[in-house]
C-alpha positions as CSV (number, residue, x, y, z in Angstrom):
1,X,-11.4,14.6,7.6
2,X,-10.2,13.2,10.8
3,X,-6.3,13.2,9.6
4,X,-6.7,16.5,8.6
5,X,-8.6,18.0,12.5
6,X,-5.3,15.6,14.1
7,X,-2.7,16.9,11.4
8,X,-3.5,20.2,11.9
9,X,-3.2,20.3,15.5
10,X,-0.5,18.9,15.6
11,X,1.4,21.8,13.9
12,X,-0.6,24.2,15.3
13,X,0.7,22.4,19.3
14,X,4.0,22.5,18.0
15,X,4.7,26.2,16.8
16,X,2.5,27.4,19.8
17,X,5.3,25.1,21.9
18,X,8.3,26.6,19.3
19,X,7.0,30.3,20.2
20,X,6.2,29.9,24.0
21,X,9.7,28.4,24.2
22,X,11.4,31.6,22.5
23,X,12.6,29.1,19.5
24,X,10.2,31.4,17.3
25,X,12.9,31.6,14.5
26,X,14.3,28.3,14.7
27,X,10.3,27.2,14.0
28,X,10.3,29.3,10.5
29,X,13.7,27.9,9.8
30,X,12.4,24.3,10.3
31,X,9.3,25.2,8.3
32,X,11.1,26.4,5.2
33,X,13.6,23.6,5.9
34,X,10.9,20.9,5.6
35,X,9.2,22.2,3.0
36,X,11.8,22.5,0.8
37,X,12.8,18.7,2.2
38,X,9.0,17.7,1.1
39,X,9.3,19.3,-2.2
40,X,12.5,16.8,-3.1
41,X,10.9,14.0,-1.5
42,X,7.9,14.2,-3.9
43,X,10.0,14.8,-6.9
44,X,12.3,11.6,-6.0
45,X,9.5,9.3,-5.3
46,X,7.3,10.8,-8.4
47,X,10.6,9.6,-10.7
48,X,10.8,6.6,-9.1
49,X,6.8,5.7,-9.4
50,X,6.4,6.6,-12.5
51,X,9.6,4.3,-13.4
52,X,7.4,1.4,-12.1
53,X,3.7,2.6,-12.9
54,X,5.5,2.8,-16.7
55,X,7.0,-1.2,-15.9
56,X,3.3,-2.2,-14.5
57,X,1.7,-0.7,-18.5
58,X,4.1,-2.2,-20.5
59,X,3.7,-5.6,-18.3
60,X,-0.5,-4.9,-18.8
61,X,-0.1,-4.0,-22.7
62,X,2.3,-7.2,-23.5
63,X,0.1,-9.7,-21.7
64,X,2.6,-9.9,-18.7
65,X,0.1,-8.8,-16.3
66,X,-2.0,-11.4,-17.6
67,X,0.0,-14.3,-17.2
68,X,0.9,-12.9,-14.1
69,X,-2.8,-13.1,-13.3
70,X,-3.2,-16.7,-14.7
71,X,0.0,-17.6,-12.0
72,X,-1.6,-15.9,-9.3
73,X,-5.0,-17.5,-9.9
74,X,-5.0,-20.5,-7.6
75,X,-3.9,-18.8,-4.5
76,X,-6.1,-16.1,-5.3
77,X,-9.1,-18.4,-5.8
78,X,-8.2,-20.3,-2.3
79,X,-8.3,-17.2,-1.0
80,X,-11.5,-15.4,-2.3
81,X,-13.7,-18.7,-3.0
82,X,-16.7,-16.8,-3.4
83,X,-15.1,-14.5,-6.2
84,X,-13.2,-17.5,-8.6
85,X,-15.5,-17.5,-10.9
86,X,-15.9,-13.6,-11.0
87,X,-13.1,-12.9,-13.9
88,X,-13.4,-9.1,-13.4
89,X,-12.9,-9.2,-9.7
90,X,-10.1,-11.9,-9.6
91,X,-8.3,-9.4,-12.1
92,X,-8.9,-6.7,-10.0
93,X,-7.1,-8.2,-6.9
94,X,-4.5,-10.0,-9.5
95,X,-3.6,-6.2,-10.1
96,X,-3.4,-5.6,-6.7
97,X,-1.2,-7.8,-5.8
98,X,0.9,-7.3,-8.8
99,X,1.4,-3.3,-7.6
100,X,2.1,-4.6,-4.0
101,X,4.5,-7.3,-5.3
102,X,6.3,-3.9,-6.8
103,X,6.0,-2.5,-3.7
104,X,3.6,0.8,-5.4
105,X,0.9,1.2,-2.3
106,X,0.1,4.4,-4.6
107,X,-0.9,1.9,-7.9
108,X,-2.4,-0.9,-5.6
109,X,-4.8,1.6,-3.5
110,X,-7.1,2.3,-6.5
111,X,-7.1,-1.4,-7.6
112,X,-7.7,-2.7,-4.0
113,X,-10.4,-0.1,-4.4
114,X,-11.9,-1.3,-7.7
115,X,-12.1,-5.4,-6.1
116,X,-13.9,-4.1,-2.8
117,X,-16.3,-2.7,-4.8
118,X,-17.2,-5.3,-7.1
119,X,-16.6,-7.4,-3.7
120,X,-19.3,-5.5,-2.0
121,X,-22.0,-5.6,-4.3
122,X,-22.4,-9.5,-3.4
123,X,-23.0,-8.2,0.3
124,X,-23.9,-4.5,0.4
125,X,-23.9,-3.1,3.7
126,X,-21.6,-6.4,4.9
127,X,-18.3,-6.7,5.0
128,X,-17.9,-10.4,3.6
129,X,-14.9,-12.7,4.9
130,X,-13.7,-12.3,1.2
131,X,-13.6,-8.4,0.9
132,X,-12.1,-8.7,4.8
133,X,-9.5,-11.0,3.3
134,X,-8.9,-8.3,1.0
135,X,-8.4,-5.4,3.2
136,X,-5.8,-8.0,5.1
137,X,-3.6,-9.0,1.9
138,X,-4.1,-5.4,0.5
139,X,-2.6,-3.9,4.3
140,X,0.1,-6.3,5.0
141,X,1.0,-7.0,1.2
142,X,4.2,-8.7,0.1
143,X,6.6,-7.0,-1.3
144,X,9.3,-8.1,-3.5
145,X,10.7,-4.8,-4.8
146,X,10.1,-2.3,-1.9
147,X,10.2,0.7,-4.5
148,X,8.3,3.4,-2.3
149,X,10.5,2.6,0.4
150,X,13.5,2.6,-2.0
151,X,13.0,6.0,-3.3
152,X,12.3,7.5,0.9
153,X,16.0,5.9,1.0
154,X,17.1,7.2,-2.1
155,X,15.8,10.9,-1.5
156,X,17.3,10.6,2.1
157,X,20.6,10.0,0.6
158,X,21.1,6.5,1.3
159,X,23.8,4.9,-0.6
160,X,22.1,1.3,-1.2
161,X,18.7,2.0,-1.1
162,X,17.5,-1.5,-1.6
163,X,19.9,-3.4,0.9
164,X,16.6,-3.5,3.0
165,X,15.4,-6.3,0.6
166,X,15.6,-9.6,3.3
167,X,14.2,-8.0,5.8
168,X,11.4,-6.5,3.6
169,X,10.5,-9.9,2.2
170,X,10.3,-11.6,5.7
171,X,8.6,-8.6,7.2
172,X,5.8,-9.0,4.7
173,X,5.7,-12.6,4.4
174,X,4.9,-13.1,8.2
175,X,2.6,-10.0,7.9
176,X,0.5,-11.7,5.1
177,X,0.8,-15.3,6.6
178,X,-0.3,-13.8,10.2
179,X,-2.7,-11.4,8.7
180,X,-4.5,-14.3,6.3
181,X,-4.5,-17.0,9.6
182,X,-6.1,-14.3,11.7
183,X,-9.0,-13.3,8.8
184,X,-9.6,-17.4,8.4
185,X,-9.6,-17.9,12.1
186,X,-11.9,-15.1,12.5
187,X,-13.9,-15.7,9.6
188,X,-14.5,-19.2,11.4
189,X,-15.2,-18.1,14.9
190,X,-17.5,-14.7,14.0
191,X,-19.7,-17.3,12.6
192,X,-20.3,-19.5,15.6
C-alpha cells in the first residue's frame, strides 16, 4: 500500500514538473515510450523465467532438487538448528536457495514465503533468530546464475549479458557472509 501512495506521487510530481516546465509533449512521448519499453521488458524476462522455472520442475520431478536438498542440508542445518529436524521446513528453504542459486527472486519469494511460515508457527508473534536468518539469506542470496539480471541486460540490448558473473558471485558472497555474521552477532547480543 505504501509503494503504491510513494509510486504514485512520484509520477504524479513528475508530469506536474513536465507540464509546469512547458515539456508537456515531451511527458506523453516519454509515457508511451516507457510503456512500450515496459511491455518488452516483461516479455523478455517472462521468456527467460520461464526457461528457468521449466529447469527448476524438471530438476524437482527427476530428484535433482532433492539431492540438491540432501547437499545443502548441513549448511542449512548449521544455520536453522532449531528447524533440522523439521523435513518440510528444511525443504522449503532448500528450495529457496535453490531459486536464488538460479538467480529467480520471482520463484524464491513464494518459497521463502512458505519456510517463514512454517518458521513462525514455533514462535507466533516473534520473529525467531532462525526465521531472521531466513529473511537475511533470502535478501542477500547467492547467486550463481544471475538470470533476472541477465534477461534486464538482455532486453536492454546488451551484447554478453552474463559477463557480470564474477562480480555477481563476490557481490553475493560477501552479502550472505556479512549478512549471516551480522544475524549470529545479533542473535547473540539481543539476548544479553
Amino acid at each position: 500500500m505504501a509503494m503504491s501512495i510513494i509510486w504514485t506521487g512520484m509520477v504524479v510530481v513528475s508530469v506536474v514538473c513536465g507540464l509546469m516546465l512547458g515539456n508537456g509533449p515531451a511527458v506523453a512521448a516519454a509515457a508511451v515510450e516507457g510503456a512500450a519499453a515496459a511491455i518488452e521488458l516483461c516479455l523478455t524476462m517472462a521468456g527467460v523465467l520461464c526457461l528457468w522455472m521449466g529447469v527448476m520442475e524438471i530438476m524437482k520431478r527427476s530428484g535433482l532438487a532433492d539431492k540438491l536438498s540432501k547437499l545443502l542440508r548441513p549448511i542449512l542445518c548449521r544455520l536453522y538448528p532449531d528447524f533440522k529436524k523439521d523435513r518440510e521446513t528444511m525443504d522449503a528453504v532448500s528450495a529457496n536457495v535453490s531459486a536464488n542459486l538460479l538467480g529467480l527472486g520471482n520463484a524464491a519469494t513464494p518459497l521463502g514465503i512458505q519456510a517463514a511460515r512454517r518458521m513462525a508457527k514455533k514462535t507466533p508473534g516473534v520473529a525467531s533468530d532462525s526465521l531472521c536468518m531466513l529473511v537475511v539469506c533470502n535478501t542477500a542470496s547467492i547467486q550463481l546464475i544471475p538470470t533476472t539480471v541477465a534477461s534486464v541486460r538482455l532486453a536492454a540490448g546488451c551484447a554478453a549479458p552474463f559477463d557480470i558473473l564474477p562480480a555477481v558471485w563476490l557481490a553475493s558472497a560477501v552479502s550472505v557472509t556479512v549478512g549471516v555474521l551480522a544475524a549470529k552477532i545479533m542473535g547473540k547480543v539481543w539476548r544479553k
